[in-house]
N, C-alpha and C positions, 0 to 999 in steps of 0.2 A: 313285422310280419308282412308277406308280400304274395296273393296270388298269380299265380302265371299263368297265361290264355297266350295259342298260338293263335292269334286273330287271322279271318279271313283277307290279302290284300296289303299285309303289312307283313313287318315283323313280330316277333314275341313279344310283348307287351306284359309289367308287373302291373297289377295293380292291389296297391298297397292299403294298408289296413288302418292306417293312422285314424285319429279321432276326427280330425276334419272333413273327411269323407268317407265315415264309417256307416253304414245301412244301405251301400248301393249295390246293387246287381249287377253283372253284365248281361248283355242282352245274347236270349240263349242262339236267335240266328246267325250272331255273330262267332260261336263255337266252331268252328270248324278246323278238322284238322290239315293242315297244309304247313310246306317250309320255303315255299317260295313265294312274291311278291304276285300279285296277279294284276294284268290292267285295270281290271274293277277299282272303286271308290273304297277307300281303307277305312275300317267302320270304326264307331266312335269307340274313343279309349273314356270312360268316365274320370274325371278329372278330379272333381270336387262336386262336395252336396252341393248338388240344387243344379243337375248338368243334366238331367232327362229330359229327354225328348231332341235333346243336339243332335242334329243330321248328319249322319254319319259320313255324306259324301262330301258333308266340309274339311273333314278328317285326314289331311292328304300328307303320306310322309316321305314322297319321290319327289326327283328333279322336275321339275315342266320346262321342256324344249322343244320346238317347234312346233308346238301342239298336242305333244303326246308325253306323256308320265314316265321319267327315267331313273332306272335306280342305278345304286354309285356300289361300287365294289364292297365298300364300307360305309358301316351308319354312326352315328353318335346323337347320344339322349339327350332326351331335352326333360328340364327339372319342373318339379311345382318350387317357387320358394318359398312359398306359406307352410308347406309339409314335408321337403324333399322328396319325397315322392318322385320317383320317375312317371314321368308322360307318355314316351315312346320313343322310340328312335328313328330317327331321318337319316335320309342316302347324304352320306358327306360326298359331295362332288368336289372333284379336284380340278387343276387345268386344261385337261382335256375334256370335260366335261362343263367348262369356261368357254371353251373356246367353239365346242360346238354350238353352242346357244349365242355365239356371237355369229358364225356364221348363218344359223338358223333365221336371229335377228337380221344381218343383214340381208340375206334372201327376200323375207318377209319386205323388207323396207324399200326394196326395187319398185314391189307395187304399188305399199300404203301410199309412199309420198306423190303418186298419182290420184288417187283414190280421192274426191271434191270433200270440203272440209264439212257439207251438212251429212255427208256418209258415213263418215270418219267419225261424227260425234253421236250418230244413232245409235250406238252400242253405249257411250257413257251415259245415255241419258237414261238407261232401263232403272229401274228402280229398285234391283237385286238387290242393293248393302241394305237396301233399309228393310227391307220384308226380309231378308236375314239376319237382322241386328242385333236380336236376342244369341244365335247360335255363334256370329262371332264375337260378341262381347264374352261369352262365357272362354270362348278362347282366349281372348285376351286375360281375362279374369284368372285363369289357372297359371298359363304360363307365366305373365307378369308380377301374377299378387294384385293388380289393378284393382278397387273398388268393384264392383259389378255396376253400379250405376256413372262410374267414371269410365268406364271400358264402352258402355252403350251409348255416351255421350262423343266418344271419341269413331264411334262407330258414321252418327252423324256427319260428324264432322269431317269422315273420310270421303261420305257420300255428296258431303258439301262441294268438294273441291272436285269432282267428278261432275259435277252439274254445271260449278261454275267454270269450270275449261271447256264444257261444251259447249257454252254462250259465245267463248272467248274467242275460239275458234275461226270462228266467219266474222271473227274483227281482226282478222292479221293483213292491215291494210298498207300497200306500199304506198310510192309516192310517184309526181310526176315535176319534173325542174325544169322550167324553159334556161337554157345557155344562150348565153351572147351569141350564139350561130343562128343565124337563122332558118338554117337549111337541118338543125339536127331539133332532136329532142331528147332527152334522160326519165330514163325508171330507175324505182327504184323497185325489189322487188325482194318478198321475203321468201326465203323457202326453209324444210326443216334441212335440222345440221347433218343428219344421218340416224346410227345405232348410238342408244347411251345405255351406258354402265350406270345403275343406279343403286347405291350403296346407303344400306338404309339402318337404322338402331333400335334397339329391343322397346324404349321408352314409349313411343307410340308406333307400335307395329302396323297398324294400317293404316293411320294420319298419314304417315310419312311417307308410305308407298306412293300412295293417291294425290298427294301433292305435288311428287315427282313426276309419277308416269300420267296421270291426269292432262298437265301440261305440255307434257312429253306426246301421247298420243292423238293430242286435241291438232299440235304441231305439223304432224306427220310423219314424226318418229316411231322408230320399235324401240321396245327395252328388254335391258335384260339386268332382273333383279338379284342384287344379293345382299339378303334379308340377315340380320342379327342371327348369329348363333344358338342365343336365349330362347328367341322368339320366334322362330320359322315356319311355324301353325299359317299366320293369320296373310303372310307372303303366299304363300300355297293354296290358301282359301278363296284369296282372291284369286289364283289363275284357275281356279274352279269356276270362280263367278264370271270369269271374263268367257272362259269356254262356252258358256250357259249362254251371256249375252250377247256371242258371234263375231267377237273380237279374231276375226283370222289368224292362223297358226303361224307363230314365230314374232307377231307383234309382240308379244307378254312372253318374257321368258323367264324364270328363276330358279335359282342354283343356291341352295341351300349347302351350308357346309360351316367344320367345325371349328374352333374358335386355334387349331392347329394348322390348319388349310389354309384360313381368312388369309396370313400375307400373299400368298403364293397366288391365292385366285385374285385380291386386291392388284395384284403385280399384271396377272396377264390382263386382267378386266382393261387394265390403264397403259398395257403397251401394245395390247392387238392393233395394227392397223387399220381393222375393218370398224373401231369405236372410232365415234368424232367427238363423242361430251362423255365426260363425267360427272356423275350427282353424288354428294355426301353429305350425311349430317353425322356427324360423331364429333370424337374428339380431337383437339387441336394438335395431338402431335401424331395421330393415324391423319390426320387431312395432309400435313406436311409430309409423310411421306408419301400418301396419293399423289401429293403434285409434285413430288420429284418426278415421280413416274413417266404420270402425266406430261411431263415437261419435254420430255425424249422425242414425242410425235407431236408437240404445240396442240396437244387437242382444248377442245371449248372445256372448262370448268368451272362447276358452281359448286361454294363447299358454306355448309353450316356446322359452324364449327363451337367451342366452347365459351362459356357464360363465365361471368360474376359479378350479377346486375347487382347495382346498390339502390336501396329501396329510402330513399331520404323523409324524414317530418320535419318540415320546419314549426314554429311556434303558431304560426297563423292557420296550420293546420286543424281540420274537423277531428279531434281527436277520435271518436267513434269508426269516424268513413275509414280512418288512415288505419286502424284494428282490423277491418274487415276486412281492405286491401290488402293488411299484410297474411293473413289467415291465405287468402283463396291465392294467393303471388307464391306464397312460401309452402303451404303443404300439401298443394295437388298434387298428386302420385305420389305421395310422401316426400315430394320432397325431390323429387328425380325427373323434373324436366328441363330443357336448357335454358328458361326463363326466370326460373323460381327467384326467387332475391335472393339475395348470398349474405349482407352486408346493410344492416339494417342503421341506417344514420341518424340521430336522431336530435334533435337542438334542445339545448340544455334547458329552456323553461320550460318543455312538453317531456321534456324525458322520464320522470317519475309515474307521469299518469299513463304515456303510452306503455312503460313497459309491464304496468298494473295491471291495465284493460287489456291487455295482450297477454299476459299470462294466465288471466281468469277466461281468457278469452278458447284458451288453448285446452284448460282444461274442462273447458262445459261441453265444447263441440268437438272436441277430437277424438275419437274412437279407433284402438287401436288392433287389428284381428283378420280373421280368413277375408277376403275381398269378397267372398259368398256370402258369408253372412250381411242381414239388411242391414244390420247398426252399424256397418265398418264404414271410418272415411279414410285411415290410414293402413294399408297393407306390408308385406312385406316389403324388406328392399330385396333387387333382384338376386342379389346372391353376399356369400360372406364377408365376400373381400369388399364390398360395399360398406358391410355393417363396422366393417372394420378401420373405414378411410371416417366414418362419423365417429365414431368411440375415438381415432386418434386426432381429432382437433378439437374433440369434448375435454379429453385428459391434456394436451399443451394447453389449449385455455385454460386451464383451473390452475398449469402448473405456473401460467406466468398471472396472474392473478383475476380472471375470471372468476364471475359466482353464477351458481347454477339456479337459474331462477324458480325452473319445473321441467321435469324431463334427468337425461342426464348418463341416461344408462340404455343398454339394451332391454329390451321387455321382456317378460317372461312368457308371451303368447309362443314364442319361439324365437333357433337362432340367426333368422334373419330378421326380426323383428326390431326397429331403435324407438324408446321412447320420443315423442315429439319435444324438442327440448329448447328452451328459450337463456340463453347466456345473458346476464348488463356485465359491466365494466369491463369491456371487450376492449384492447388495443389494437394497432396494425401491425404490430408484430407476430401479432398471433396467427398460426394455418389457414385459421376461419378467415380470416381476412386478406388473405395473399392469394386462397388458392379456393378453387369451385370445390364445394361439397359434396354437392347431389344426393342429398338425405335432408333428415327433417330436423336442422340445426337450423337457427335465429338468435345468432350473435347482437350484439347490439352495441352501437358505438356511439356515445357525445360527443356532440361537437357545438361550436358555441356560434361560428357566422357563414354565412351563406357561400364566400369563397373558400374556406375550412370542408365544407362538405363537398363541394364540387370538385375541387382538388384531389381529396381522397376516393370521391367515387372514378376519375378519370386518371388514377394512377396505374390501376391495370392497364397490363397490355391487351386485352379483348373487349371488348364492347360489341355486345348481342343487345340487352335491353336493360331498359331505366327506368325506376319510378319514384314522384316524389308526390308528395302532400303538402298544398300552401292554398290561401285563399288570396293571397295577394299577387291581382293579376300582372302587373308590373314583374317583379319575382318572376313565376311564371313563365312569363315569356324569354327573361334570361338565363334561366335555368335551364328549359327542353331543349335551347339553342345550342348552351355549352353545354350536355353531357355529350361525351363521346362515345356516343352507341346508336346502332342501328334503328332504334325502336323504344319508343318512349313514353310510359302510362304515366297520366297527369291526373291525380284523383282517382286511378282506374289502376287496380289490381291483375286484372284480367284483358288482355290486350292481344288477342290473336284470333286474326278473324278471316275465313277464306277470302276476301273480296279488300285487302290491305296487305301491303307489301313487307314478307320475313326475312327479317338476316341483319347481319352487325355487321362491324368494320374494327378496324387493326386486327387480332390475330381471329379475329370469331368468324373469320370466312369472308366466302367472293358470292356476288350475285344477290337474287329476293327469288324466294317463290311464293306462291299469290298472286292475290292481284292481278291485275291488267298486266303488269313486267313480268309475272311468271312464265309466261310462255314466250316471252323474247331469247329467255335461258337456251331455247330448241331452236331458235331461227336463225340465220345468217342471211345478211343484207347481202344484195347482187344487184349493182349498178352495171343500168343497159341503155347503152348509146344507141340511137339512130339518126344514120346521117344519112346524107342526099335526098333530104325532101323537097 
C-alpha cells in the first residue's frame, strides 16, 4: 500500500505504508495541489521512522546549474533499500543538460580562479554540514540503508575535508630556481587546472563529494557534479548548502541522472573541451572506460578505483586487537566501502582462535535491520543485484569446499538484507578470493609463512588498501613495504583519515585525495622565466 501526495515543488511523491515507516504523517503544508515543478525548496518526502523535523529545503530533486534549480524533461526514482519504497523522483539530465553546467562551470571559473585563496575558502569554512548533520544523515540513512549513527559520522567527515582544503588553500606555494644565467631568474608557479567533472558513488554520498570538490574549490576550480544514481539527495543537498554559504553561481554544479543516461553524460562529462580534470571513484572497469574518454583531449585525471584488500594475522599477532580490526575493516556499511577487507589471511598457529573470537565476535555485535532503528549496525545492501553478487560467492564457496562458520544466507529483515557471514577453509580459487565482494562476507584463508601470505595478498591486480596484525617489528617493516597497495593499516583496522593521503596503485586508480597532495590533483605547474636582469 502506497499513499500519493502531489507535493508542493516537486513531483508526485508515494509514500508507502510498509512496517518500517509506518505511523508517519505528511506535513499538511506541504498538501498542495499543483503539477508543475516550482523554484521553491521541494518539501520533505518522509523517508523512514525517526525522519521528523528534516528541513524540507534539503529536499531538492532538480538539476543545479549555474545557480539556479533545473528540471530535465524526465525524472527517475530513487528507492529506500531497507523497504523498497519509493523516495521520489529526480530530473534525469541528459547531455545537454551536461553540457550546460559545463559551460555554466566554465563561465564561473573565468572569475573564481582570480578570486585570492583566503576568499575562495570563507565559504568552506561556514559550518553548515555540521549544524545540518542530523538532517543529512537521515538522508543518507534512507536512501543508502546507512546505520543512522554511521551516516552522521560520515556527515563529519564530509565537513572534515571542507575545513581541511580550507587550510590548504593558502599553502599552494610555488617556487623560485636560480639558473646558471645570471641575467635570468625561474618561478615556478601553481595555478587551478580549470572545470572538473566530478564523478562520484552511492557508498559515501557526501564523503566523496566533499573530498573532491573541497579540494577542487580550495584550488580555484568549478565543478560540476555527477552524483550516483542511488544516491542523488545528498549531491543536491549540498548545492543547497553551498548556495546558503555564498559559494557564487556556476562554481558547484550538479546533474543528477539515471543509471540509463550515466554512459552518455559520463561520455560528454569526459570529451567536452571546456573540462580540464576528471574525478572518479567507482569501479574499475567504468574508470577504464572514463579514461578512454578521457584520453581523446589528454585532460588531467584522478580515478579511485576498486579494492580487494587482504587483511593478514600473522602468529605473533594480538589476537583480540586483530578481531576488532577485522570487525570495524570488514562490516562498516555492511560491507560496501572500497576498503573493507575482502580476503582475510590467516597463519596457521592463530587460525583456530582468530576465527572463534571472530565469529563470537560477529554474533554479539552485529545487528542486522532498518539503519533508523538505534540497535542497527548492519543495514541493507543497496539494491538486489548486490545481495545477489554475496549469495553467489557464499554458494561457489561451499560448492568447492568452504564451511560456513555464521551467517550464510540472506536475512529475513528483507530482500536486500545478507546475513553478516564468516567462511574458514576458503581457497584462491574460490570468487571470494579473486574478485571484490562489497557485502558482508569474511572469507578466510590459511597460510603457513610470511612469503605464502604476501604473495597471495599481492596477486591481484588492484591494490587500494592492506592490513596486517604482527607484533614483530622486524616483520612489520617487511611486510608494509612489500604489499602492493596504496594504503596500509598496521594493527589498525580503520585507516582513513582527512589529513592522510587515499588511493592504490595497479588497477585501483591514479592520483590521492586528502592530504596535503589532494589539491595538487587541481593544480598545474607553470614555469616562468625572467631574463634580462
Amino acid at each position: 500500500m502506497a499513499t500519493c501526495f502531489r507535493l508542493r515543488g516537486c513531483l508526485t511523491l508515494h509514500l508507502p505504508t510498509a512496517p518500517a515507516i509506518r505511523g508517519l504523517r505528511p506535513r499538511a503544508d506541504c498538501l498542495v495541489a499543483t503539477t508543475r515543478p516550482s523554484p521553491g525548496p521541494a518539501p520533505i518526502r518522509r523517508y523512514a521512522r525517526g525522519t521528523e523535523g528534516l528541513s524540507s529545503a534539503l529536499l531538492r530533486t532538480d538539476g543545479f546549474v549555474g545557480g539556479r534549480w533545473l528540471s530535465a524533461a524526465s525524472t527517475f526514482p530513487v528507492y529506500d533499500p531497507a523497504s523498497g519504497a519509493e523516495l521520489g523522483l529526480v530530473a534525469d539530465c541528459g547531455v545537454s543538460e551536461a553540457r550546460a553546467a559545463v559551460r555554466a562551470a566554465y563561465e564561473a571559473f573565468c572569475t573564481w580562479k582570480g578570486v585570492s585563496a583566503k576568499q575562495r575558502v570563507s565559504s568552506l569554512r561556514k559550518k553548515i554540514l555540521i549544524q545540518q548533520r542530523g538532517n543529512l544523515a537521515k538522508q543518507i540513512c534512507a536512501a543508502l540503508g546507512k546505520p543512522l549513527k554511521e551516516a552522521q559520522g560520515e556527515i563529519l567527515y564530509s565537513a572534515n575535508f571542507l575545513e581541511w582544503f580550507s587550510e590548504e588553500a593558502r599553502r599552494v606555494y610555488g617556487d623560485v630556481i636560480y639558473t646558471p644565467a645570471k641575467e635570468r631568474r625561474a618561478l615556478v608557479l601553481k595555478q587551478p587546472v580549470g572545470v572538473a567533472a566530478v564523478i562520484t558513488p552511492w557508498n559515501f554520498p557526501s564523503a566523496m563529494i566533499t573530498r573532491k570538490v573541497g579540494a577542487a574549490l580550495a584550488a580555484g576550480c568549478t565543478v560540476v557534479v555527477k552524483p550516483a544514481e542511488d544516491t542523488p539527495f545528498s549531491a543536491l543537498a549540498l548545492a543547497q548548502l553551498a548556495n546558503q554559504a555564498g559559494i557564487p553561481p556556476g562554481v558547484y554544479n550538479v546533474i543528477p541522472c539515471s543509471q540509463k543516461k550515466a554512459m552518455e553524460v559520463g561520455e560528454a562529462l569526459c570529451t567536452d573541451p571546456l573540462v580540464s580534470k576528471i574525478s572518479f571513484t567507482g569501479s574499475t572497469a567504468t574508470g577504464k572506460v572514463l579514461l578512454h574518454h578521457a584520453a581523446n583531449s589528454v585532460k588531467r585525471v584522478s580515478m579511485e578505483l576498486g579494492g580487494h584488500a587482504p587483511f593478514i594475522v600473522f602468529d605473533s599477532a594480538n589476537v583480540d586487537q586483530a578481531v576488532a580490526g577485522a570487525m570495524v575493516s570488514k562490516f562498516r556499511n555492511s560491507g560496501q566501502t572500497c576498503v573493507c577487507s575482502n580476503r582475510f589471511l590467516v597463519q596457521r598457529g592463530i587460525h583456530d582462535s582468530f576465527v572463534k573470537k571472530f565469529a563470537e565476535a560477529i554474533k554479539t555485535n552485529l545487528c542486522v535491520g532498518n539503519g533508523f532503528e538505534e540497535r542497527t549496525t548492519q543495514g541493507p545492501l543497496i539494491n538486489e543485484k548486490a545481495v545477489e553478487k554475496v549469495e553467489k560467492h557464499v554458494i561457489d564457496a561451499i560448492s568447492k569446499g568452504a564451511t560456513v562458520v555464521t551467517g550464510g544466507k540472506r536475512h529475513q529483515v528483507g530482500k536486500n538484507f545478507f546475513e553478516p557471514t564468516l567462511l574458514s577453509n576458503v581457497t584462491q580459487e574460490m570468487l571470494c578470493s579473486r574478485e571484490e565482494t562489497f557485502g558482508p562476507l569474511a572469507p578466510v584463508i590459511k597460510f603457513d609463512t610470511e612469503e605464502e601470505a604476501v604473495a597471495i595478498a599481492n596477486a591481484a591486480n588492484v591494490g587500494l588498501a592492506g592490513y596486517f596484525y604482527s607484533q614483530d617489528l622486524a616483520q612489520i617493516w617487511r611486510v608494509a613495504e612489500q604489499l602492493e597497495v596504496g594504503m596500509v593499516g598496521v594493527n589498525e583496522g580503520l585507516i582513513s583519515s582527512v589529513e592522510c593521503p587515499f588511493g592504490g596503485v595497479k588497477q585501483s586508480g591514479l592520483g590521492r585525495e586528502g592530504s596535503k597532495y589532494g589539491i595538487d590533483e587541481y593544480l598545474e605547474l607553470k614555469y616562468v622565466c625572467f631574463g634580462g636582469l
